[in-house]
C-alpha positions as CSV (number, residue, x, y, z in Angstrom):
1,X,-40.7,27.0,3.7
2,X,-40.5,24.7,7.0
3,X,-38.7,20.9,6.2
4,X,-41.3,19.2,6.1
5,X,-43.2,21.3,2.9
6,X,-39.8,20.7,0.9
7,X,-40.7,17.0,2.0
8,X,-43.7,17.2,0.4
9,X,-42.9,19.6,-2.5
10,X,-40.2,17.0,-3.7
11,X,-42.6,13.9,-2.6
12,X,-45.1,15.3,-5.8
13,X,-41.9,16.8,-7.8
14,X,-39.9,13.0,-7.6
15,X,-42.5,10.7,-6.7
16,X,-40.1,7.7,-7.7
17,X,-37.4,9.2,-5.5
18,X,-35.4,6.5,-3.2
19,X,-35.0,9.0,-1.0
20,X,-38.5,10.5,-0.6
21,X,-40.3,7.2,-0.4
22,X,-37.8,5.8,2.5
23,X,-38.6,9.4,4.2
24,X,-42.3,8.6,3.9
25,X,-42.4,5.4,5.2
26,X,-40.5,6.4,8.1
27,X,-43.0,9.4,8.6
28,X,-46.0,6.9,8.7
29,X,-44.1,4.6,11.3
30,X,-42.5,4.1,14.7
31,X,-39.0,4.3,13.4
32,X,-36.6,7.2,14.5
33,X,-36.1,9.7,12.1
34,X,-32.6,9.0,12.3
35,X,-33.6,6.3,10.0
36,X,-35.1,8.6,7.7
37,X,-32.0,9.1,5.6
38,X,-30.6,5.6,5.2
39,X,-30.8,5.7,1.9
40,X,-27.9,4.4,-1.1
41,X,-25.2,1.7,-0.9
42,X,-23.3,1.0,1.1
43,X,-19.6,0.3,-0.3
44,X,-19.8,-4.1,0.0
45,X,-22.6,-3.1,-2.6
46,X,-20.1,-1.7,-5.0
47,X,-18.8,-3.4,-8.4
48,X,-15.3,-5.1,-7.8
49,X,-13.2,-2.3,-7.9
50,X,-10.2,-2.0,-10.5
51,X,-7.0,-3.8,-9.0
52,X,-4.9,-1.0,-10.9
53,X,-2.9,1.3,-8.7
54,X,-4.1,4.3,-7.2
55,X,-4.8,7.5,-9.1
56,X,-3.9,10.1,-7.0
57,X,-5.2,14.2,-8.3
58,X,-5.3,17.5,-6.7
59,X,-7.2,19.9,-8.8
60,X,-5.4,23.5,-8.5
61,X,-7.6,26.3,-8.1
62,X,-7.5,28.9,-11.0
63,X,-6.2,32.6,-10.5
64,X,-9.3,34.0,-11.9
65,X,-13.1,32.9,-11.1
66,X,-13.7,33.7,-14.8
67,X,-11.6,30.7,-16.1
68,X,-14.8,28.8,-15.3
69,X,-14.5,25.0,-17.3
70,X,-16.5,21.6,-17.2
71,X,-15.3,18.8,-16.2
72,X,-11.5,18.2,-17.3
73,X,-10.8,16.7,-21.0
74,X,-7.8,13.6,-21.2
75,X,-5.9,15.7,-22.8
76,X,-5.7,18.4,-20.0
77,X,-6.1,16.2,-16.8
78,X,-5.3,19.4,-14.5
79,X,-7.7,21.6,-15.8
80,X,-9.3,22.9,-12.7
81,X,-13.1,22.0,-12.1
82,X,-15.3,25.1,-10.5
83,X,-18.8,23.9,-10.3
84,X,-21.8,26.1,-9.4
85,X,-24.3,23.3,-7.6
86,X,-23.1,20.5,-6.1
87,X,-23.1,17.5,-8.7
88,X,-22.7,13.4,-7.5
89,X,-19.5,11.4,-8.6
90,X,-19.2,9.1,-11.8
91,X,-20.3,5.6,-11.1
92,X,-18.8,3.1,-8.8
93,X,-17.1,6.5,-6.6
94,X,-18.1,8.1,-3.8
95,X,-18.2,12.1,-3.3
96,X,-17.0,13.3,0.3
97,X,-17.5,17.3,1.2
98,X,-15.6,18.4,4.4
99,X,-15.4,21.7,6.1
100,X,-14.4,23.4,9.2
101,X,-16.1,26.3,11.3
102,X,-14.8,28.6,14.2
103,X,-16.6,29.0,17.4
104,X,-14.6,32.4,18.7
105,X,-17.0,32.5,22.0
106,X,-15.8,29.0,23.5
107,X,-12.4,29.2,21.5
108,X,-13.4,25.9,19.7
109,X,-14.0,24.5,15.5
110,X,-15.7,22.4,14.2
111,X,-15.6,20.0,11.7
112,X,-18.3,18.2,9.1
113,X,-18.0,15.8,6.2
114,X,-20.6,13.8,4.4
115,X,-20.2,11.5,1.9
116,X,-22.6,10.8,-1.2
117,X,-22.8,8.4,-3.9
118,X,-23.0,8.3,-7.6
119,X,-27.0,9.1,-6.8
120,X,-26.6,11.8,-4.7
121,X,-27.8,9.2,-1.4
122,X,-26.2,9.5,1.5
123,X,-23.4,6.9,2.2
124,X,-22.2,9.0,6.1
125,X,-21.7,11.5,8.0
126,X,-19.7,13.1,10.5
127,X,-19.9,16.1,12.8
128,X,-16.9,16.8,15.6
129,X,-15.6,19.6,17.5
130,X,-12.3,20.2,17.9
131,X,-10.0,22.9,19.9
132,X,-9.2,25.8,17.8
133,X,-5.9,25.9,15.9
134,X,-3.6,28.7,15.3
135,X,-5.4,29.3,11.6
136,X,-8.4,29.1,9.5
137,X,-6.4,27.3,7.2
138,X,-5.4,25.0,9.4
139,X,-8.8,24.2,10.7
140,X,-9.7,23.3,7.0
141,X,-6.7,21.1,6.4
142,X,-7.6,19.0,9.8
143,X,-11.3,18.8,8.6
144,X,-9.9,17.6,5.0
145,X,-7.6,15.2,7.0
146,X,-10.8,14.0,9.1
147,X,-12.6,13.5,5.8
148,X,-9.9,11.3,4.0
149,X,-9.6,9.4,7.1
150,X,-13.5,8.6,7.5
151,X,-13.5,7.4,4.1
152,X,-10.6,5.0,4.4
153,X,-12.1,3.7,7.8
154,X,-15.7,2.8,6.3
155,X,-14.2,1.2,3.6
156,X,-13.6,3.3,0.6
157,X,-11.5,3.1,-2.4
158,X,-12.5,5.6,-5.1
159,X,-13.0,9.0,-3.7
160,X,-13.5,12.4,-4.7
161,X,-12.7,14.6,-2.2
162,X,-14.0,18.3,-2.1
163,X,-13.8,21.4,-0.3
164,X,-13.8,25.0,-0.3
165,X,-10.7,25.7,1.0
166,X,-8.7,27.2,-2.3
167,X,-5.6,27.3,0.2
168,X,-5.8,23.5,1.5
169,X,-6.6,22.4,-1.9
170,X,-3.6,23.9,-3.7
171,X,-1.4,23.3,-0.5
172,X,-2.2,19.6,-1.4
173,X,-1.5,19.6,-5.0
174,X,1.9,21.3,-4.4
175,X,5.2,20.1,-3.4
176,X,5.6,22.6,-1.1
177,X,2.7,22.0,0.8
178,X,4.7,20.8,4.1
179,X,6.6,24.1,4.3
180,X,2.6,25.4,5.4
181,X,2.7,25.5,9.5
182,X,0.0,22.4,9.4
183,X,2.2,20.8,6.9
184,X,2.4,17.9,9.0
185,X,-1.6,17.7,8.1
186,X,-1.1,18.0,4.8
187,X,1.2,15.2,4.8
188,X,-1.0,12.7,6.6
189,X,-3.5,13.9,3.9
190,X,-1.4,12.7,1.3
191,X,-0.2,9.2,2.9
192,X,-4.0,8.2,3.7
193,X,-5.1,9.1,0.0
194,X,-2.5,7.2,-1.4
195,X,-4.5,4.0,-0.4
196,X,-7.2,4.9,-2.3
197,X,-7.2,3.2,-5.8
198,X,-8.9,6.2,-7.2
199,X,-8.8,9.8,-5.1
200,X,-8.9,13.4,-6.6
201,X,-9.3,16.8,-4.2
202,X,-11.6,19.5,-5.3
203,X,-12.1,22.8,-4.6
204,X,-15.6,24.3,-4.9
205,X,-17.8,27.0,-4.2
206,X,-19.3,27.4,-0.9
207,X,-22.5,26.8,-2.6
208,X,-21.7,23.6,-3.2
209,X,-20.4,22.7,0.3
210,X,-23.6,23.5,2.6
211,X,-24.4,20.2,3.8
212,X,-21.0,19.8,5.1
213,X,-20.6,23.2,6.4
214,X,-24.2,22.4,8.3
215,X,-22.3,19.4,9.8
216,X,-19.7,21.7,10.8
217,X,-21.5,24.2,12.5
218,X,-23.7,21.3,14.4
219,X,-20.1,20.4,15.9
220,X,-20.9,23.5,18.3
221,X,-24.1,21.6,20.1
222,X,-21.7,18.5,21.0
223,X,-18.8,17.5,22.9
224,X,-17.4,14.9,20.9
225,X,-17.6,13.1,17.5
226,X,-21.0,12.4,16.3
227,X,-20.9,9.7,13.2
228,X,-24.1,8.5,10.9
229,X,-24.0,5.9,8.8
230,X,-26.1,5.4,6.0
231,X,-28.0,8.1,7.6
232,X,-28.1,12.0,8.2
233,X,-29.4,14.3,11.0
234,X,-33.1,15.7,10.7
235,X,-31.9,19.1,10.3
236,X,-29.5,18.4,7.5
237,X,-32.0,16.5,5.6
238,X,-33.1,19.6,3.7
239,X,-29.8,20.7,2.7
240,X,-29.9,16.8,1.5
241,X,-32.6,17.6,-0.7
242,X,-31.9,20.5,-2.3
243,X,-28.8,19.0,-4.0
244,X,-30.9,15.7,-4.7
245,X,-33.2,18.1,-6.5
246,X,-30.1,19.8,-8.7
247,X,-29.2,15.9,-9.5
248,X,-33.0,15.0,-10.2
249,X,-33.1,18.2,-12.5
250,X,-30.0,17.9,-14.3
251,X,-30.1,17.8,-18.1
């Protein structure tokens, strides 16, 4: 199924879809289709945020994949989230996935991060390549630094942060995260986030990250950092979607 048929599977699926009827309107005019994905907020239309100080959480990632749970109770505030499909923040907080990729044949990464709202509409986006580091690891602790700075620099204050880097994650959360050969990353991390009034890291599934490793891998086809806001590349847009639809069909 091409692009444009999820277009116009979702278009009769969610005919009072934001999302869909900005994508219409910009199929049936001059605009670029860059435009097509302006869609959401943007944070000056938030509530007044809270004035308390920030709440800073790294979610540790479980030994076992089995010790699957929902979202975490008060009373166990480090219970670890694992989610299966990517799902949007709570209201008045933004969602930003980040990951890396390698390019072995020009010796390069990459790096992508987009950031949602409490609708699943797109808020930014960012694609940039970047040399290659001595580690995997280390190229998803620089895209996770990438990510926490892009949302402090368009104006964030509560964040959810998530990746699928189990290693970053927990290197985060720990407090012996700068011993790690990028732990100079992992501390910028941490002084950027504590900014944020509210900010918790993540780790997910893959499945849950493909719009941002999409963004990632597009890093390969440019030679420096590429930045959308309130709006997302044509070929991301059905990555977009797909995770609107798990939002739209959520019980």
């Amino acid at each position: 199924m091409t692009w444009l048929d999820s277009l116009c599977l979702s278009a009769i699926l969610y005919p009072d879809s934001c999302i869909l009827r900005r994508m219409i309107t910009d199929l049936n005019s001059s605009q670029s289709w860059l435009g097509c994905c302006g869609i959401g907020a943007t944070p000056s239309t938030l509530a007044a945020q809270s004035s308390h100080s920030p709440r800073y959480v790294a979610w540790p990632v479980p030994t076992s994949m089995n010790s699957l749970q929902p979202r975490p109770s008060p009373q166990n505030p480090l219970d670890p989230i694992i989610l299966q499909q990517w799902r949007p923040p709570d209201n008045n907080v933004y969602k930003v996935n980040f990951d890396a990729a390698t390019f072995r044949t020009t010796n390069s990464a990459g790096i992508g991060v987009i950031v949602r709202d409490c609708a699943g509409e797109v808020i930014g986006a960012l694609s940039m390549p970047i040399p290659m580091p001595q580690s995997v690891a280390a190229v998803e602790a620089l895209a996770c630094r990438r990510a926490v700075k892009f949302a402090a620099e368009i104006g964030l204050t509560r964040v959810v942060f998530e990746g699928d880097s189990a290693v970053v994650i927990n290197a985060i959360s720990s407090t012996k995260g700068d011993q790690t050969s990028y732990g100079n990353v992992i501390e910028d991390i941490c002084v950027v986030a504590s900014g944020f009034q509210l900010v918790e890291f993540h780790y997910v599934p893959r499945m849950c990250n493909t719009v941002a490793d999409a963004l990632a891998k597009k890093a390969s086809t440019v030679t420096d950092i590429q930045v959308w806001l309130e709006v997302c590349p044509t070929d991301i847009i059905p990555l977009v979607l797909r995770h609107f639809s798990n939002v739209r069909n959520d019980p």
